[in-house]
Each structure stands twice: as structure tokens, then as C-alpha cells.
mmCIF file of the N, C-alpha and C atoms, coordinates in Angstrom:
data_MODEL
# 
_entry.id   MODEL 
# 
loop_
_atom_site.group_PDB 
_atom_site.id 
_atom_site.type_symbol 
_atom_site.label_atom_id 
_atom_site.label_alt_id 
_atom_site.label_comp_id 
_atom_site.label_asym_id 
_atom_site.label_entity_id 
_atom_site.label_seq_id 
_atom_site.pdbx_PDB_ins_code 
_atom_site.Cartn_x 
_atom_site.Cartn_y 
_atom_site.Cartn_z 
_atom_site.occupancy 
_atom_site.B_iso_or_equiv 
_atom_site.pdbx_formal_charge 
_atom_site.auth_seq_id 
_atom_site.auth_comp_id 
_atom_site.auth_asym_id 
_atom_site.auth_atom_id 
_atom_site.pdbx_PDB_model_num 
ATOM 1   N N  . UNK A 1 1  ? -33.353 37.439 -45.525 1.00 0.00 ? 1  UNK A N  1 
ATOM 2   C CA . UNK A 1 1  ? -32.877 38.277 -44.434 1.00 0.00 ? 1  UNK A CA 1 
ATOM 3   C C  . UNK A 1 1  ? -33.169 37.630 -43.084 1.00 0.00 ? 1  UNK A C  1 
ATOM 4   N N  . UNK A 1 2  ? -34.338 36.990 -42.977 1.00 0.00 ? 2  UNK A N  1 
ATOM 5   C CA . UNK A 1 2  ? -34.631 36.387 -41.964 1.00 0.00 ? 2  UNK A CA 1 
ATOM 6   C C  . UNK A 1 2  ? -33.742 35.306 -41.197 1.00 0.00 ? 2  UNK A C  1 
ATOM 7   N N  . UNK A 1 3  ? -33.188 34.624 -42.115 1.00 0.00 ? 3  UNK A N  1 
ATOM 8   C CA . UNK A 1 3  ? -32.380 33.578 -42.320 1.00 0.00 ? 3  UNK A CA 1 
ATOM 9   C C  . UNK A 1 3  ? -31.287 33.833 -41.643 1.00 0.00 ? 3  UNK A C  1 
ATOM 10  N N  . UNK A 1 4  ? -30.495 35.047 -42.334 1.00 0.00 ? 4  UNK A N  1 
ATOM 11  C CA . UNK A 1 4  ? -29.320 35.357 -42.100 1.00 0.00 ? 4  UNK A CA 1 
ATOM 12  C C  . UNK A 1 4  ? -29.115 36.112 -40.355 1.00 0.00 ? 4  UNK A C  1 
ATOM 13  N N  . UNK A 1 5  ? -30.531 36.870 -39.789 1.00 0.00 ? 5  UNK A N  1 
ATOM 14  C CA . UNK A 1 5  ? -30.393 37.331 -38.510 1.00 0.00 ? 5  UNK A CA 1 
ATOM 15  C C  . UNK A 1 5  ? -30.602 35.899 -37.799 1.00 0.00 ? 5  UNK A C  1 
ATOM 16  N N  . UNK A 1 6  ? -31.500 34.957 -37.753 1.00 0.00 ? 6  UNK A N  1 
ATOM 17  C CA . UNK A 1 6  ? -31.275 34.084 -37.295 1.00 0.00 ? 6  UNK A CA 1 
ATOM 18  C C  . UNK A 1 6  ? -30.274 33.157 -36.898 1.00 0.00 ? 6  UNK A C  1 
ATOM 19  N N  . UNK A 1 7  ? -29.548 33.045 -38.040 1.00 0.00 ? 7  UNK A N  1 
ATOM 20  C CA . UNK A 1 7  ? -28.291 32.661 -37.817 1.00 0.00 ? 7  UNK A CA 1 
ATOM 21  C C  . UNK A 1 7  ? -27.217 33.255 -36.626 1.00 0.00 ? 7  UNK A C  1 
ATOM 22  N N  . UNK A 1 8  ? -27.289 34.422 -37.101 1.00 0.00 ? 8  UNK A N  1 
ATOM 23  C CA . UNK A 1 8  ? -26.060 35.522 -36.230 1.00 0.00 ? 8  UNK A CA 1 
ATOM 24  C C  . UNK A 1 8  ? -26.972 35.545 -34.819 1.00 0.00 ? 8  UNK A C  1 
ATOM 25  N N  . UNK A 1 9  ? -28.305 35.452 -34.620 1.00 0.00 ? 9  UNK A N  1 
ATOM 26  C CA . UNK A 1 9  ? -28.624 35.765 -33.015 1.00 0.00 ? 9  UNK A CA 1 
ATOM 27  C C  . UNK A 1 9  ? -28.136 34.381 -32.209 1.00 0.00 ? 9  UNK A C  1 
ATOM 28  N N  . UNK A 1 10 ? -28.362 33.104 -33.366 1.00 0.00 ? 10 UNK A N  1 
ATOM 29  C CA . UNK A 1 10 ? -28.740 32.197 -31.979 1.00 0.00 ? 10 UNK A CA 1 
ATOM 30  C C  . UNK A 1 10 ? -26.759 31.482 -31.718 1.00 0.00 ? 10 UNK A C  1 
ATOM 31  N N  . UNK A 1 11 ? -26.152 32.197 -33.007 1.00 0.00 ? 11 UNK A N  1 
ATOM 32  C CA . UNK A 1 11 ? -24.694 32.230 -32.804 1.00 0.00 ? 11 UNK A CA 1 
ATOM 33  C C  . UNK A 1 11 ? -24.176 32.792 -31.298 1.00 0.00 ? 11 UNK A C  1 
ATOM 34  N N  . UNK A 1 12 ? -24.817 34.109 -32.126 1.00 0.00 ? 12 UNK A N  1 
ATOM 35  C CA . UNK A 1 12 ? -24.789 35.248 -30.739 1.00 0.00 ? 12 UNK A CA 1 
ATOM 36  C C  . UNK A 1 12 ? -25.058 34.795 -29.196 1.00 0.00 ? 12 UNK A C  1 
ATOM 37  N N  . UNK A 1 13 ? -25.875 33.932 -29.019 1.00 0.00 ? 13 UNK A N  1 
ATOM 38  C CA . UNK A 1 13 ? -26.500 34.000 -28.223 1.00 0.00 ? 13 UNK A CA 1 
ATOM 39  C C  . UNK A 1 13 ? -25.947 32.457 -27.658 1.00 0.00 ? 13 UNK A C  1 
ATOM 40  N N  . UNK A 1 14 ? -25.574 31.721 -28.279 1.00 0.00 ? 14 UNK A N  1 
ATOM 41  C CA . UNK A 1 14 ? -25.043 29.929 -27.582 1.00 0.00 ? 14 UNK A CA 1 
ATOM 42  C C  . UNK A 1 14 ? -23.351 30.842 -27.196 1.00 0.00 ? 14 UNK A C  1 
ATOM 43  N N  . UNK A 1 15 ? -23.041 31.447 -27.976 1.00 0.00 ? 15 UNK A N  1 
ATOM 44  C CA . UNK A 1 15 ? -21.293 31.265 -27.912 1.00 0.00 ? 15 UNK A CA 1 
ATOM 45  C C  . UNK A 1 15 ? -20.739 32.939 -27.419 1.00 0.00 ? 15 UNK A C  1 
ATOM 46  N N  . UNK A 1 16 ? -21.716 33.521 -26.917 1.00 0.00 ? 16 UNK A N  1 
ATOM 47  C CA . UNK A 1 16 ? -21.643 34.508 -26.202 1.00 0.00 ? 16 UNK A CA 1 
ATOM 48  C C  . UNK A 1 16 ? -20.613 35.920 -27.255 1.00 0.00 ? 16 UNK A C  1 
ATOM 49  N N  . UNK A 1 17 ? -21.324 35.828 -28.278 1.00 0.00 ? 17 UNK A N  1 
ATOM 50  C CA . UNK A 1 17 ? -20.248 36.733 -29.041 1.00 0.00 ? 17 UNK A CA 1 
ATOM 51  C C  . UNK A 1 17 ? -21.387 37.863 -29.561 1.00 0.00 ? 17 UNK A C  1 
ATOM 52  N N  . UNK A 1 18 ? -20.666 39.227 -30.155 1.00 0.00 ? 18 UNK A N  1 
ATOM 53  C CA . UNK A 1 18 ? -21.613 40.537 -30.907 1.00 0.00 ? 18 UNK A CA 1 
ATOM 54  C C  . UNK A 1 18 ? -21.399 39.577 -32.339 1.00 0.00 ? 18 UNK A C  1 
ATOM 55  N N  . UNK A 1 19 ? -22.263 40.077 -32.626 1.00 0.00 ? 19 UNK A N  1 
ATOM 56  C CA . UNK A 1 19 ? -22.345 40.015 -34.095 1.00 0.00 ? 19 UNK A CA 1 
ATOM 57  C C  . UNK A 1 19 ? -21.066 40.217 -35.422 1.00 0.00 ? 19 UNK A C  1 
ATOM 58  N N  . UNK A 1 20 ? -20.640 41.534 -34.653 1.00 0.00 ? 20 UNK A N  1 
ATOM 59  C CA . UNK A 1 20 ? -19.607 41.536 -35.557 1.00 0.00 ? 20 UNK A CA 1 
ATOM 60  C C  . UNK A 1 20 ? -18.025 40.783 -35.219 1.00 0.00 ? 20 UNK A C  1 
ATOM 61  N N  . UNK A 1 21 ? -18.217 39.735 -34.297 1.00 0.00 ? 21 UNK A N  1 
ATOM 62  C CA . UNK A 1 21 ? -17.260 39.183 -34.173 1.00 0.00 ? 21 UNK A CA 1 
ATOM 63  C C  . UNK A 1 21 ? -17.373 37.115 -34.752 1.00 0.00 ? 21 UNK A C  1 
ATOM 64  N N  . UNK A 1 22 ? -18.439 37.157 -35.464 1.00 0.00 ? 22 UNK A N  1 
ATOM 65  C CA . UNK A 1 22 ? -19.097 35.717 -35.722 1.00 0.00 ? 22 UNK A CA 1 
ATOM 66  C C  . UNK A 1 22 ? -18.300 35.535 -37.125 1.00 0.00 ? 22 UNK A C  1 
ATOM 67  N N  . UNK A 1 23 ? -18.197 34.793 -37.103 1.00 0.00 ? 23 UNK A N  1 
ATOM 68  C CA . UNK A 1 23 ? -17.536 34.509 -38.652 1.00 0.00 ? 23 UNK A CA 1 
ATOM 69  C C  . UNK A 1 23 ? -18.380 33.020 -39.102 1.00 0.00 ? 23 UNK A C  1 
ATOM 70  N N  . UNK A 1 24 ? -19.036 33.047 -40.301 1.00 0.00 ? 24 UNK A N  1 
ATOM 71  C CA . UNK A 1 24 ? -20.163 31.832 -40.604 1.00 0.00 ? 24 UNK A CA 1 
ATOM 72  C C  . UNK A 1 24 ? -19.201 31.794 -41.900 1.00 0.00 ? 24 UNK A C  1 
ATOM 73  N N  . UNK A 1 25 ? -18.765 30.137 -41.715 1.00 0.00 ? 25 UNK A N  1 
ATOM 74  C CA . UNK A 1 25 ? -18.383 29.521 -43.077 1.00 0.00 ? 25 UNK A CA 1 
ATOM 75  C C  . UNK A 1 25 ? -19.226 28.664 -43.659 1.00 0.00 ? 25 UNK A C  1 
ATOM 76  N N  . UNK A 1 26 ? -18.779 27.934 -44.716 1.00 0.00 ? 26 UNK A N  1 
ATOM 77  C CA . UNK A 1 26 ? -19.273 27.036 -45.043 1.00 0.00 ? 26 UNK A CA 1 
ATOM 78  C C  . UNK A 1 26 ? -18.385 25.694 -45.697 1.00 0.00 ? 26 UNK A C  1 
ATOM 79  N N  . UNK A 1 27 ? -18.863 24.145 -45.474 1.00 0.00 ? 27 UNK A N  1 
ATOM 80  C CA . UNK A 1 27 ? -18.511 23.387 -45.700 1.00 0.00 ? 27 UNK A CA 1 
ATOM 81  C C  . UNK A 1 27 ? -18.151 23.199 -47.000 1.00 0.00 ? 27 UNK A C  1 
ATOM 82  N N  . UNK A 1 28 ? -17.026 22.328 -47.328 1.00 0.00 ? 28 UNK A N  1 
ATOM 83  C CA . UNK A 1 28 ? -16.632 22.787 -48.622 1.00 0.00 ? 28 UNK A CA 1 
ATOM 84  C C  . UNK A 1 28 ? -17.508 21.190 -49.568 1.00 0.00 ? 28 UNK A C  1 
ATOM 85  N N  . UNK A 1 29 ? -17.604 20.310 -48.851 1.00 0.00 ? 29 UNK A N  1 
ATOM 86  C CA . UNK A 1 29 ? -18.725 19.623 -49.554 1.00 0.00 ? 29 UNK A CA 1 
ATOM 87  C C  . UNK A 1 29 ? -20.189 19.178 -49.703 1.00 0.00 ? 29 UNK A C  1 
ATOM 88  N N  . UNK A 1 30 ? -20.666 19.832 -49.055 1.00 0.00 ? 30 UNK A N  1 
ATOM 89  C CA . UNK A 1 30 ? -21.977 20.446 -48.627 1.00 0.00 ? 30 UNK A CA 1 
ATOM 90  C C  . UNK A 1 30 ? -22.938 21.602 -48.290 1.00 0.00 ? 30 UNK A C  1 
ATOM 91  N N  . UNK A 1 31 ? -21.789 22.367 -48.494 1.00 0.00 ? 31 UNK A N  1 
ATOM 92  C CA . UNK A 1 31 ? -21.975 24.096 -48.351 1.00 0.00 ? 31 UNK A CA 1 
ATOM 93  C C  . UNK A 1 31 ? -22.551 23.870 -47.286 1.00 0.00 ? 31 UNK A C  1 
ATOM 94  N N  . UNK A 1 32 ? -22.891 23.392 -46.223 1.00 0.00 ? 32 UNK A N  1 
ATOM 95  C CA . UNK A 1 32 ? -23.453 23.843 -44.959 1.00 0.00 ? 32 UNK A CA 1 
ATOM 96  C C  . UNK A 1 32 ? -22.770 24.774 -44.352 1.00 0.00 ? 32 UNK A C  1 
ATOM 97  N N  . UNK A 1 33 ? -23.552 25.643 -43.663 1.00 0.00 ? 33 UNK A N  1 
ATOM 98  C CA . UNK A 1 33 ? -22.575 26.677 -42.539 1.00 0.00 ? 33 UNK A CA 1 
ATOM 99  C C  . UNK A 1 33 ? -22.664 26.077 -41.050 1.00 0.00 ? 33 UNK A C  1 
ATOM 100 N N  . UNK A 1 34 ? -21.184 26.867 -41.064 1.00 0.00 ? 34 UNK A N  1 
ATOM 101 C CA . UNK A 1 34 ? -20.919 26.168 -39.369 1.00 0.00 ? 34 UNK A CA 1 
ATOM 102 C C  . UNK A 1 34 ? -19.760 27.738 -39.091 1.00 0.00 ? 34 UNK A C  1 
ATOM 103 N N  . UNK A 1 35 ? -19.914 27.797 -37.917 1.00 0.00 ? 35 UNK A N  1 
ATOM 104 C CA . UNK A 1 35 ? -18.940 28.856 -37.173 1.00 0.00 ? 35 UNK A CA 1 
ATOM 105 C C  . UNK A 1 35 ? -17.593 28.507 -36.415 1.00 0.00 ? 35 UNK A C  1 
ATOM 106 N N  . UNK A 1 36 ? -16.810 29.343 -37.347 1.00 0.00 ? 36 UNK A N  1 
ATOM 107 C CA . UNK A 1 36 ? -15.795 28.944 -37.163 1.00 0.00 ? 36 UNK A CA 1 
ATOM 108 C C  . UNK A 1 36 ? -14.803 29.685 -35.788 1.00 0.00 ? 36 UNK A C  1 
ATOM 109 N N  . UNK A 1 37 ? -14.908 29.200 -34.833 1.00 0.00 ? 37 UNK A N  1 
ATOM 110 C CA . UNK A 1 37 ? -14.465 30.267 -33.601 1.00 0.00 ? 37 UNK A CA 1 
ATOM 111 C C  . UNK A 1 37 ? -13.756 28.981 -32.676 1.00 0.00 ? 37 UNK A C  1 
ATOM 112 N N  . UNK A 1 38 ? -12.520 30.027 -33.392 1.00 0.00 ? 38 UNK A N  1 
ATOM 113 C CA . UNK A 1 38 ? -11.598 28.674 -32.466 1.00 0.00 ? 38 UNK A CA 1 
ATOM 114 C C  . UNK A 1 38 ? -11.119 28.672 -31.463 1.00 0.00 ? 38 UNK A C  1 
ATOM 115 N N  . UNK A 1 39 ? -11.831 30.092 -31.106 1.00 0.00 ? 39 UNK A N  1 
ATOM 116 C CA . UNK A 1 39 ? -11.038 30.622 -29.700 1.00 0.00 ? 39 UNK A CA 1 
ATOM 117 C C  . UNK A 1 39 ? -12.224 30.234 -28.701 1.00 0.00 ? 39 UNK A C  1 
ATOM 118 N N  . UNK A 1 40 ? -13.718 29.883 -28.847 1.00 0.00 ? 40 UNK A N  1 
ATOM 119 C CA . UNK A 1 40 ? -14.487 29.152 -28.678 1.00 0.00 ? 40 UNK A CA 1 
ATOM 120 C C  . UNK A 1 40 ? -14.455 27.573 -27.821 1.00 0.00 ? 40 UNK A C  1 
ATOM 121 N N  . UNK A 1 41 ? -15.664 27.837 -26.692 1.00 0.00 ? 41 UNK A N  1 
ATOM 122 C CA . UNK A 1 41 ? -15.585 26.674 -26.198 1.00 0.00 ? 41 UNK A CA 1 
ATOM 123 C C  . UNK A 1 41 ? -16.203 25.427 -27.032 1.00 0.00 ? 41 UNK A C  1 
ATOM 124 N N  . UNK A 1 42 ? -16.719 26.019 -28.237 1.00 0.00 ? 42 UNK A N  1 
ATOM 125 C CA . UNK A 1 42 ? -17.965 25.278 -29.297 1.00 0.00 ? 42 UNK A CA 1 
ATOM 126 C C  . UNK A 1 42 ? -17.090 25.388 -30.792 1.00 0.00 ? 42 UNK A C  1 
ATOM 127 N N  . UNK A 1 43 ? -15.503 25.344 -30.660 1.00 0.00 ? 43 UNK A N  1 
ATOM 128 C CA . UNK A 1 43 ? -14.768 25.309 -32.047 1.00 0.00 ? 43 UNK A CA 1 
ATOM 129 C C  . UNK A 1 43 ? -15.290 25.214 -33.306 1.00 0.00 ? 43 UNK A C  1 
ATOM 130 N N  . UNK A 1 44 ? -15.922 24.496 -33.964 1.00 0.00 ? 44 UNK A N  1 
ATOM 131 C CA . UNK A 1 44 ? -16.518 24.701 -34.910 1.00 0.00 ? 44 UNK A CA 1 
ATOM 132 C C  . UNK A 1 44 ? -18.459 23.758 -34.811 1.00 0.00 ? 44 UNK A C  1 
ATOM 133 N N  . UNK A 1 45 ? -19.275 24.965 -33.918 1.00 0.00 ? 45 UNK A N  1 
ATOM 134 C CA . UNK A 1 45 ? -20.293 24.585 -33.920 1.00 0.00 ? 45 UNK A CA 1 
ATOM 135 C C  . UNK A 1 45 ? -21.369 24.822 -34.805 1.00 0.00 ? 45 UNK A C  1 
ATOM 136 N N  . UNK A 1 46 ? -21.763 23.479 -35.180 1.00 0.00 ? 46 UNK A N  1 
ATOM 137 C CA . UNK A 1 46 ? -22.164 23.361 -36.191 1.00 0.00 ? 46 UNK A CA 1 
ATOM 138 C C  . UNK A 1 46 ? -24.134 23.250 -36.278 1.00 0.00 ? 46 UNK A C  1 
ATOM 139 N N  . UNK A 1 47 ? -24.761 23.975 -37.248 1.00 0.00 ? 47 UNK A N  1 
ATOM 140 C CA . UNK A 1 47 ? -25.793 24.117 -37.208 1.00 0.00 ? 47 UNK A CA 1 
ATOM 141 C C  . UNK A 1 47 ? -26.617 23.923 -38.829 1.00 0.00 ? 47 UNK A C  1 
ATOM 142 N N  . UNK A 1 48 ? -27.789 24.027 -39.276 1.00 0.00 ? 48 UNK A N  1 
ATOM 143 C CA . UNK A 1 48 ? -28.285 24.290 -40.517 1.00 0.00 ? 48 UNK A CA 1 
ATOM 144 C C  . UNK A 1 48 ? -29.754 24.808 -40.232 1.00 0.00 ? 48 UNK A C  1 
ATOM 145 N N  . UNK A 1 49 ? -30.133 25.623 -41.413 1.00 0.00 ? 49 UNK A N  1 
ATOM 146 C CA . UNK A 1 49 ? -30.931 26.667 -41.582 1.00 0.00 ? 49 UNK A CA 1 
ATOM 147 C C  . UNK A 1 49 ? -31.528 26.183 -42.929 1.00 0.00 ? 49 UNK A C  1 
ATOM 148 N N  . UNK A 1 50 ? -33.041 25.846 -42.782 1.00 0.00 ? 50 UNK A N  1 
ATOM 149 C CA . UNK A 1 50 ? -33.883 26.340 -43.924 1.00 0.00 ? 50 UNK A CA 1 
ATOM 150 C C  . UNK A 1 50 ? -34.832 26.836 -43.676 1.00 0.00 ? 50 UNK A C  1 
ATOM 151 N N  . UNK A 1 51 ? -35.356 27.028 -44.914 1.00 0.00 ? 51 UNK A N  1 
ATOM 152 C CA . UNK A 1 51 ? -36.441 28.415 -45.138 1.00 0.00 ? 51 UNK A CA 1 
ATOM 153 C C  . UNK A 1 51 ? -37.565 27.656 -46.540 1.00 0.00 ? 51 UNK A C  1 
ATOM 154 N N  . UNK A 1 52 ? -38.849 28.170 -46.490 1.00 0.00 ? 52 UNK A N  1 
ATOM 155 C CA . UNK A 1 52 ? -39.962 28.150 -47.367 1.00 0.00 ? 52 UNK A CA 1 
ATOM 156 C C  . UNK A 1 52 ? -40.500 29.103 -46.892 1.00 0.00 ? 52 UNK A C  1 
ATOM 157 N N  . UNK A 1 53 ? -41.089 29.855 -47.940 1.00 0.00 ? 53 UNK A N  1 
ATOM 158 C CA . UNK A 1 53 ? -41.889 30.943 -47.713 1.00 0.00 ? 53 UNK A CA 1 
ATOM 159 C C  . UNK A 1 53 ? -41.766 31.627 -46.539 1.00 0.00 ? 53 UNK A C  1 
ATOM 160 N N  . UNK A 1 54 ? -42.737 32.192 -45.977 1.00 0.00 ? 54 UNK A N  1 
ATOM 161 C CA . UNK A 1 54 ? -42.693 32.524 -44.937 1.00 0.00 ? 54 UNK A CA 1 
ATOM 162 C C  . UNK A 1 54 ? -41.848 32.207 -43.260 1.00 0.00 ? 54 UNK A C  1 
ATOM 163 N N  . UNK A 1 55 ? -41.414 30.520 -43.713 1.00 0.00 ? 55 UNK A N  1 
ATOM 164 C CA . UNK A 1 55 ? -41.182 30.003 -42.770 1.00 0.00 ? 55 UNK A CA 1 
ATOM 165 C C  . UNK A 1 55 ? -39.242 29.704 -42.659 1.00 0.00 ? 55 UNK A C  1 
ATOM 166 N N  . UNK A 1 56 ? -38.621 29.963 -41.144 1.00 0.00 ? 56 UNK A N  1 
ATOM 167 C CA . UNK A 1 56 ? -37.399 29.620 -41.143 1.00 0.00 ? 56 UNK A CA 1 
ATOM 168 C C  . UNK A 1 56 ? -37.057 28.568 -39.672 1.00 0.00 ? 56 UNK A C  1 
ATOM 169 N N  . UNK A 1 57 ? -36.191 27.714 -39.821 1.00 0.00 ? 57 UNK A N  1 
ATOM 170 C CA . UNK A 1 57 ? -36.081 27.145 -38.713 1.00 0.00 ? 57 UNK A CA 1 
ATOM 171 C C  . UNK A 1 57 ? -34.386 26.627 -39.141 1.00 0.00 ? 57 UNK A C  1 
ATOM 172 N N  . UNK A 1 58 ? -34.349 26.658 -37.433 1.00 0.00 ? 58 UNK A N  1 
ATOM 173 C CA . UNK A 1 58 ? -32.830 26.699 -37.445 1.00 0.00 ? 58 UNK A CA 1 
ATOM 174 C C  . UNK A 1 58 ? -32.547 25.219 -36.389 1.00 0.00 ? 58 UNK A C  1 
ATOM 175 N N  . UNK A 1 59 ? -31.931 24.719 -36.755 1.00 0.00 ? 59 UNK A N  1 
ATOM 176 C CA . UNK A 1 59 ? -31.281 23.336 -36.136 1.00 0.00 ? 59 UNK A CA 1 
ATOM 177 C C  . UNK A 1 59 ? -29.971 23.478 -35.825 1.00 0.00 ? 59 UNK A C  1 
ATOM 178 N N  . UNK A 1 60 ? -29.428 22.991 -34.576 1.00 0.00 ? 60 UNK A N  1 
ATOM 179 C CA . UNK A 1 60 ? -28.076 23.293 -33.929 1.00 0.00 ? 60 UNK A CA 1 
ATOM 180 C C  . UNK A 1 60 ? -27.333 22.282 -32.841 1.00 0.00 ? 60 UNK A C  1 
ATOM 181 N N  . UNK A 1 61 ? -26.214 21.761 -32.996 1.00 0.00 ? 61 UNK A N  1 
ATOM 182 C CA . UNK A 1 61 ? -25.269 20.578 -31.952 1.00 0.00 ? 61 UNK A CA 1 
ATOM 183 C C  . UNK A 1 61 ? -24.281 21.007 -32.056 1.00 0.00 ? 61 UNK A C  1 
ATOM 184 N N  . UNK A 1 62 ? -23.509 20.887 -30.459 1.00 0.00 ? 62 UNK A N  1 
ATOM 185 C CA . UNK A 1 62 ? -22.551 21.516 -30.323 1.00 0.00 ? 62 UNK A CA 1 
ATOM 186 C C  . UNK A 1 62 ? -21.525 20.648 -31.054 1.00 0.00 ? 62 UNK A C  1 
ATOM 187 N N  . UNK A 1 63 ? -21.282 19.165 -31.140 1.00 0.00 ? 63 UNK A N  1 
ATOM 188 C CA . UNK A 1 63 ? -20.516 18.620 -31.728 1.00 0.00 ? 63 UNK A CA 1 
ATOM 189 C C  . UNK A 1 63 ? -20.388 17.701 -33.004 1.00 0.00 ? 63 UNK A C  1 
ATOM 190 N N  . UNK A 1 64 ? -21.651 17.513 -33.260 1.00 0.00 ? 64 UNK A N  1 
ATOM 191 C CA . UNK A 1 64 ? -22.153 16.315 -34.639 1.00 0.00 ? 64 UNK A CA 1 
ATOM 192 C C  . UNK A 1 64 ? -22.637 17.749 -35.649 1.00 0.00 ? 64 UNK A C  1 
ATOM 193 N N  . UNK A 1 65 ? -22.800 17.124 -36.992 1.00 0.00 ? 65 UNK A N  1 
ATOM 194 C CA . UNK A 1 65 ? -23.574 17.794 -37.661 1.00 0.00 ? 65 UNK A CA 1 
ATOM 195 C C  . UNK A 1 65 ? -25.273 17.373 -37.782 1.00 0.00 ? 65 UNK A C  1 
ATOM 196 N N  . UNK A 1 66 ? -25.058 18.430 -37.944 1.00 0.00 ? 66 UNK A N  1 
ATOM 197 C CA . UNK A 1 66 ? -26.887 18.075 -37.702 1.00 0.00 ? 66 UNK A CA 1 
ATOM 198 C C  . UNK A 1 66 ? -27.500 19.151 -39.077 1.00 0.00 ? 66 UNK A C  1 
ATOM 199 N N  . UNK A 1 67 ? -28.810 18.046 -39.552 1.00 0.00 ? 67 UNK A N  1 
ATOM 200 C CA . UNK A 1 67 ? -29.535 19.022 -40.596 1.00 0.00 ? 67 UNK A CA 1 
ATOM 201 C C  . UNK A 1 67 ? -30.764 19.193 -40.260 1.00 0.00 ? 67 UNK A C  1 
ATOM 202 N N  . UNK A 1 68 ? -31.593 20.179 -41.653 1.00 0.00 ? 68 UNK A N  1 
ATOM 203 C CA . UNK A 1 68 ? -32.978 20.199 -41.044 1.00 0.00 ? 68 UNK A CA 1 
ATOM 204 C C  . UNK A 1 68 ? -33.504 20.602 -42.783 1.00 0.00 ? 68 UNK A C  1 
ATOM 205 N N  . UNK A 1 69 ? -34.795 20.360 -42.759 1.00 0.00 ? 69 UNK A N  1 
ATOM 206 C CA . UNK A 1 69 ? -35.328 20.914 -43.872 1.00 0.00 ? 69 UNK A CA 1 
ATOM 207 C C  . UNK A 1 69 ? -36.976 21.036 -43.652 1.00 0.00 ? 69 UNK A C  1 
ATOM 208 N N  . UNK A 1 70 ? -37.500 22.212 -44.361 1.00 0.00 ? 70 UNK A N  1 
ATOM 209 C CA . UNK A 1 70 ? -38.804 23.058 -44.196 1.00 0.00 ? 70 UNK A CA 1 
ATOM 210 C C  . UNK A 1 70 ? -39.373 23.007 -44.877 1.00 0.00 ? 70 UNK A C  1 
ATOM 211 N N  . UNK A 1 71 ? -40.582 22.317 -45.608 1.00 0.00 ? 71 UNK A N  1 
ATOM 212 C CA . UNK A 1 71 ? -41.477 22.301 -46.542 1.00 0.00 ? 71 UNK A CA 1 
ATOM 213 C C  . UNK A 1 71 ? -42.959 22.861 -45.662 1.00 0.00 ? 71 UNK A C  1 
ATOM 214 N N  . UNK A 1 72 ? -43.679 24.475 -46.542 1.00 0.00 ? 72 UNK A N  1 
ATOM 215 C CA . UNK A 1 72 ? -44.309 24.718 -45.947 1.00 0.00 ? 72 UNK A CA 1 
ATOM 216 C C  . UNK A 1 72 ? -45.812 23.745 -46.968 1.00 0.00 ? 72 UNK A C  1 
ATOM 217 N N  . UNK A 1 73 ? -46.418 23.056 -45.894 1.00 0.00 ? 73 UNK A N  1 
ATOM 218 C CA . UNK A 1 73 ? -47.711 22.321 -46.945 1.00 0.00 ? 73 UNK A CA 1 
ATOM 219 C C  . UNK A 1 73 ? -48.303 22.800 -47.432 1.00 0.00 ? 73 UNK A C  1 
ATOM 220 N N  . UNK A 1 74 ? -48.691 24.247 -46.964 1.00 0.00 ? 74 UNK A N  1 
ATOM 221 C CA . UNK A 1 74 ? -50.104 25.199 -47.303 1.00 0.00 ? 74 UNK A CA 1 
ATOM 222 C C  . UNK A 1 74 ? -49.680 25.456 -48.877 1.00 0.00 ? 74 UNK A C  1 
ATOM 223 N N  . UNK A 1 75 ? -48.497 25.329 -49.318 1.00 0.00 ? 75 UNK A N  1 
ATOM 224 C CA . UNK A 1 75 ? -48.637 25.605 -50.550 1.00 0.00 ? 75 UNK A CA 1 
ATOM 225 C C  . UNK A 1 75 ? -48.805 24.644 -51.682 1.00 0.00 ? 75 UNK A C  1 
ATOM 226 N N  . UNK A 1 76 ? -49.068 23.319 -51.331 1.00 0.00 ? 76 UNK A N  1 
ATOM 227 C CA . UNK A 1 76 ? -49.257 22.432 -52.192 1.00 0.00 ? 76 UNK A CA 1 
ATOM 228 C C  . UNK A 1 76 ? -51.146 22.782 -52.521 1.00 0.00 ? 76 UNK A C  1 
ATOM 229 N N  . UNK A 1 77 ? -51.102 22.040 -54.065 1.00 0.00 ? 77 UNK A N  1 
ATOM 230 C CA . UNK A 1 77 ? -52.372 22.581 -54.801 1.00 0.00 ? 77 UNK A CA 1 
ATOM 231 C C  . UNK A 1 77 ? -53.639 21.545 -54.380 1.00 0.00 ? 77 UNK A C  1 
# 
């Protein structure tokens, strides 16, 4: 859940839109999501989201793709 508001705020919040006007796809060979708003000064701006445990972080460029990934350490033995 965390994940998913994250997504929609910082959407919300770069490309000046409500929530219920965001539309989050995903790449068809990488499943990454990117927003598809073509009426947008940021056409298809592209971002990625991971998550471990407790933890979420969100990575975002208005024109390249960009990734990210979250390994929380505290849980190694």
C-alpha cells in the first residue's frame, strides 16, 4: 500500500494532477511503471519503485529511464 500511495503522490505532485486523473502503466518488457499523460509536459515520465520490508523508495527522470532497488541489511543473519 505504501508503494502504491507513493507512487500516485509524487505523480501527483511533479505533473500537477488529482489522483484520480494519473494513469500508471507498465512497460511491456520490463514491467516497469511509467505514467502515461500525454497531455503532459512530462509525456511519459518515467520512474521505479522498490520496497523491502518496512522500507520504500522511489526513483524518478523526467526523460531517461531510471531504476532503483532496496535491500533492507538489518535482515541479513
Amino acid at each position: 500500500l505504501g508503494s502504491i500511495l507513493l507512487q500516485r503522490a509524487a505523480t501527483s505532485w511533479v505533473l500537477g494532477k488529482r489522483f484520480s486523473d494519473i494513469n500508471i502503466e507498465r512497460t511491456r518488457t520490463y514491467n516497469k511503471p511509467y505514467v502515461n499523460a500525454k497531455d503532459s509536459r512530462l509525456p511519459q515520465w518515467n520512474y521505479n519503485v522498490s520496497h523491502h520490508g518496512d522500507w520504500v523508495v522511489l526513483a524518478s527522470e523526467p526523460f531517461h529511464a531510471v531504476g532503483t532497488d532496496l535491500v533492507d541489511v538489518g535482515d541479513r543473519p
